[in-house]
C-alpha positions, 0 to 999 in steps of 0.5 A, spaced: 534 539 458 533 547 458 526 549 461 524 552 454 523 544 452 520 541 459 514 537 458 508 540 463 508 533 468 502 533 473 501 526 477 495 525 481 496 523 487 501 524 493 502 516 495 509 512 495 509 511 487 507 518 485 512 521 490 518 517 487 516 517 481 516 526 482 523 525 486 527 522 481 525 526 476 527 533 480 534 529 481 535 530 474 533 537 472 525 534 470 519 538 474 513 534 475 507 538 479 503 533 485 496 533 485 493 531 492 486 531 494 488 531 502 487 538 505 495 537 508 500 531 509 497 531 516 490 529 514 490 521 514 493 516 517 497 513 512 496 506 515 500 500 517 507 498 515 511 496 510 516 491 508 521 494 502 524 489 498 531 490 496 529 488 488 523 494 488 522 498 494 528 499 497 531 499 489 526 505 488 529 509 494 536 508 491 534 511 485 531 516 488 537 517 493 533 515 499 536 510 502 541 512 507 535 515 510 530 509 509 536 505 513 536 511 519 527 509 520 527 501 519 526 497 522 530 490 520 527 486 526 520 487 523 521 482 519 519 477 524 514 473 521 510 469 527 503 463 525 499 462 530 493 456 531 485 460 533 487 456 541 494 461 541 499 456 540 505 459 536 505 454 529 512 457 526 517 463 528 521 466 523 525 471 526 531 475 521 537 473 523 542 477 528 546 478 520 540 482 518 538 486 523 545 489 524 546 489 516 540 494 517 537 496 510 542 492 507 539 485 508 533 482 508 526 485 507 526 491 513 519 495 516 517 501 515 511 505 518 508 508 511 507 514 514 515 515 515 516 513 509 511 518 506 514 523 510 522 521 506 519 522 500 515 528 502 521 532 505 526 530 499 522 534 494 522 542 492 518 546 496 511 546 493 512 541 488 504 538 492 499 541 491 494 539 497 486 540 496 486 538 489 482 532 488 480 531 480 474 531 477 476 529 470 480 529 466 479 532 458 482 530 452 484 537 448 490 535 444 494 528 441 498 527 449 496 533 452 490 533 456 487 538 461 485 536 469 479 538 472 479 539 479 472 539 484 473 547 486 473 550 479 481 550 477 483 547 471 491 545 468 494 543 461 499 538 461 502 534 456 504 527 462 498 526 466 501 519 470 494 517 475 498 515 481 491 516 484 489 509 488 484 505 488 479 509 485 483 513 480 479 518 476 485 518 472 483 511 470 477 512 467 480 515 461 484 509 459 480 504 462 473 501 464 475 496 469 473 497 477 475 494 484 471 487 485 470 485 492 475 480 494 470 477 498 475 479 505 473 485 509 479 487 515 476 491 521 482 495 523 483 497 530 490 497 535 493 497 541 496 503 543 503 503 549 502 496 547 509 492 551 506 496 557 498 496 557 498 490 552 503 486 554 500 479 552 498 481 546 505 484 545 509 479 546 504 474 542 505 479 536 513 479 537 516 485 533 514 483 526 507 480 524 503 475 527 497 471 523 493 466 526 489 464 521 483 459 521 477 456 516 475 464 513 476 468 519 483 471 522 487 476 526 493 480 523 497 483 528 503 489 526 507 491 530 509 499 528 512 504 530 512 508 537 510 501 541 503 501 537 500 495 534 496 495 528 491 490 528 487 486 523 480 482 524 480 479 517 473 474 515 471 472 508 464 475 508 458 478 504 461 486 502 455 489 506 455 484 512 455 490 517 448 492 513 445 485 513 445 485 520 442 492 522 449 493 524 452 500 526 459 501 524 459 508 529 456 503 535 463 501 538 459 495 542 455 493 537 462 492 532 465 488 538 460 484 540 458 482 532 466 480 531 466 477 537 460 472 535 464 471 528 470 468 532 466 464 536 471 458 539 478 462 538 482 462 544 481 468 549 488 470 548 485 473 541 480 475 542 483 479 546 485 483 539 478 486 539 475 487 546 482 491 547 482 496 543 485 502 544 483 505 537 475 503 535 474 499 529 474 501 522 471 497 516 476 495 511 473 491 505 478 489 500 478 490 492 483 489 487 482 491 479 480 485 475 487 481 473 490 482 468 488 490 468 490 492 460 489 498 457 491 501 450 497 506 450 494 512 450 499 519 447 500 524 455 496 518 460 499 512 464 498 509 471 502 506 476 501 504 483 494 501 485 491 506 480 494 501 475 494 494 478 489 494 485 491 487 489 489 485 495 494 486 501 497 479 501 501 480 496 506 483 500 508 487 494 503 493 493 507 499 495 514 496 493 511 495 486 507 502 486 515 505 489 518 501 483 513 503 477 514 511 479 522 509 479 522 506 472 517 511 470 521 517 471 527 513 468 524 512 462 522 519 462 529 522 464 532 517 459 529 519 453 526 527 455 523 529 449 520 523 446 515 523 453 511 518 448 516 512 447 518 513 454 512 511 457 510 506 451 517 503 454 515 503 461 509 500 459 512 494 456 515 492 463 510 494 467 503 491 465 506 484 465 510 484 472 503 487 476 500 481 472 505 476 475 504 480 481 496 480 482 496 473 481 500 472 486 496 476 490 489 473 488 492 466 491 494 469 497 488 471 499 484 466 496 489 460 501 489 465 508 481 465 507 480 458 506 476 453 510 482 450 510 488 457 511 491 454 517 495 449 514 495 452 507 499 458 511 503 454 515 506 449 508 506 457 505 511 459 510 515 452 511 516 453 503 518 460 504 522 460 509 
């Protein structure tokens, strides 16, 4: 394609999705612009780890020619999947087979932390190609697929695609559609253990080297192992969005936060919770949301989304970054496979991706709906044995 005839691309936001979806489209000739509202690729920490699936994740990586170096950073014994009972009692252990680990990325559903895995893609691009410190305003239809970006400091840009890669919130998505996230009804406080195999050994053992869910009558604790000895930890319970406001409860209080889970997870094995009295890192508060399922919208001529902007889950999933990783590779696909006709294209892209989300958030809005049950305990454990 010669650069007279390249179409103006801008995508919203710097996640795993909109990132792919830029890479691939530069392996083959086509520019695409990146619209972050972070003030640098250091701003955030961008969370706990990641599995990635061969059939999307790690099919995505290849397409972008990443995958050698994704194979150099998992971590193939992440898979580790551990349930245990609220008295401390291990109830199912499933660790990858030895062929797996060696295998590498290979095999299997390797881990690996999100922030590496940002940082791949972001290293794999043109210079400049992200413009940090731009976080959308609106977006305004000028003409028939070509609309103008509004951004919070005064700027504005055309483009003729603007692909809303912008998560949960997506200023994209207003355009396109009325839906919002609703609460799940589960809120995760996060927290972590630091040099956890020297100053946590316990629980790091407890952990082991992939996942470890305990998970009983509404309320449970979900521990990951990341990177760099460190354990990221979710307290997770089935309560009102705002219960830290009912109580009078300070989320600064650090204190108070503790004694409050504390009281949540009364009878559980002092084992556990050790999980929230050992923080290392304090306590953040995570209320989960996921868009109404399915999430449509009509096809509108230079807007689409991908990722969570299109089809916000809840985490258990497991396919939230694998599917925003597998809509930017068959978007750009799409895109590099019919380069001046950008309309059919994403019509094409849409065809496939509505109804895979669809599938996959009902998946997801079970999963969560079992995990925080009276009952979660066992419907996990028959989940894991059927799974696995």
């Amino acid at each position: 394609m010669s650069t007279s005839t390249q179409p103006r691309i801008a995508i919203i936001g710097a996640g795993p999705g909109g990132l792919t979806c830029a890479r691939i489209l530069q392996r083959h000739g086509i520019s695409a612009t990146v619209y972050d509202r972070d003030g640098s690729r250091s701003t955030r920490d961008q969370g706990g780890t990641l599995d990635m699936h061969p059939g999307s994740g790690q099919k995505a990586l290849r397409e972008a020619g990443l995958l050698d170096a994704f194979t150099a950073s998992a971590r193939p014994e992440g898979q580790q999947m551990r349930l245990v009972g609220r008295e401390g009692k291990v109830l199912f252990d499933m660790a990858p087979p030895e062929a797996d680990v060696e295998a590498g990325a290979a095999a299997g559903r390797p881990e690996i932390d999100r922030g590496r895995l940002r940082e791949l893609l972001l290293d794999s691009l043109h210079p400049d190609t992200v413009r940090w410190g731009h976080k959308l305003a609106h977006v305004e239809p000028l003409t028939v697929g070509v609309h103008r970006l509004h951004f919070t400091d005064g700027a504005t840009i055309d483009a003729d695609l603007v692909i809303g890669a912008d998560g949960a919130w997506s200023t994209v998505r207003r355009r396109l559609s009325d839906a919002t996230p609703v609460y799940t009804g589960v809120t995760f406080v996060e927290t972590g253990l630091d040099d956890a195999d020297t100053r946590h050994a316990a629980l790091a053992a407890l952990t082991g080297n992939g996942t470890m869910m305990a998970l009983d009558d509404n309320r449970g604790f979900i521990a990951q192992r990341n990177s760099h000895r460190h354990v990221r930890v979710y307290v997770g319970m089935r309560t009102d969005e705002n219960w830290h406001r009912d109580a009078g409860l300070d989320l600064t209080d650090e204190v108070a936060v503790r004694e409050a889970l504390l009281e949540e997870f009364t009878g559980w094995s002092p084992e556990l919770l050790r999980f929230i009295t050992d923080t290392d890192t304090g306590y953040t508060n995570r209320p989960l949301y996921a868009l109404p399922v399915p999430h449509t919208w009509a096809h509108t001529p230079g807007l689409t989304l991908l990722g969570d902007a299109a089809h916000l889950m809840s985490p258990f999933s497991g396919m939230g970054a694998n599917l925003a990783m597998l809509d930017g590779a068959d978007l750009a696909r799409a895109l590099v496979d019919a380069p001046t006709a950008i309309d059919e294209a994403v019509r094409a892209y849409e065809d496939v991706m509505l109804p895979r989300s669809a599938a996959a958030a009902e998946g997801a809005a079970e999963g969560i709906a079992g995990a925080f049950a009276p009952d979660s305990a066992a419907q996990t454990l028959a989940h894991m044995t059927r799974r696995h």
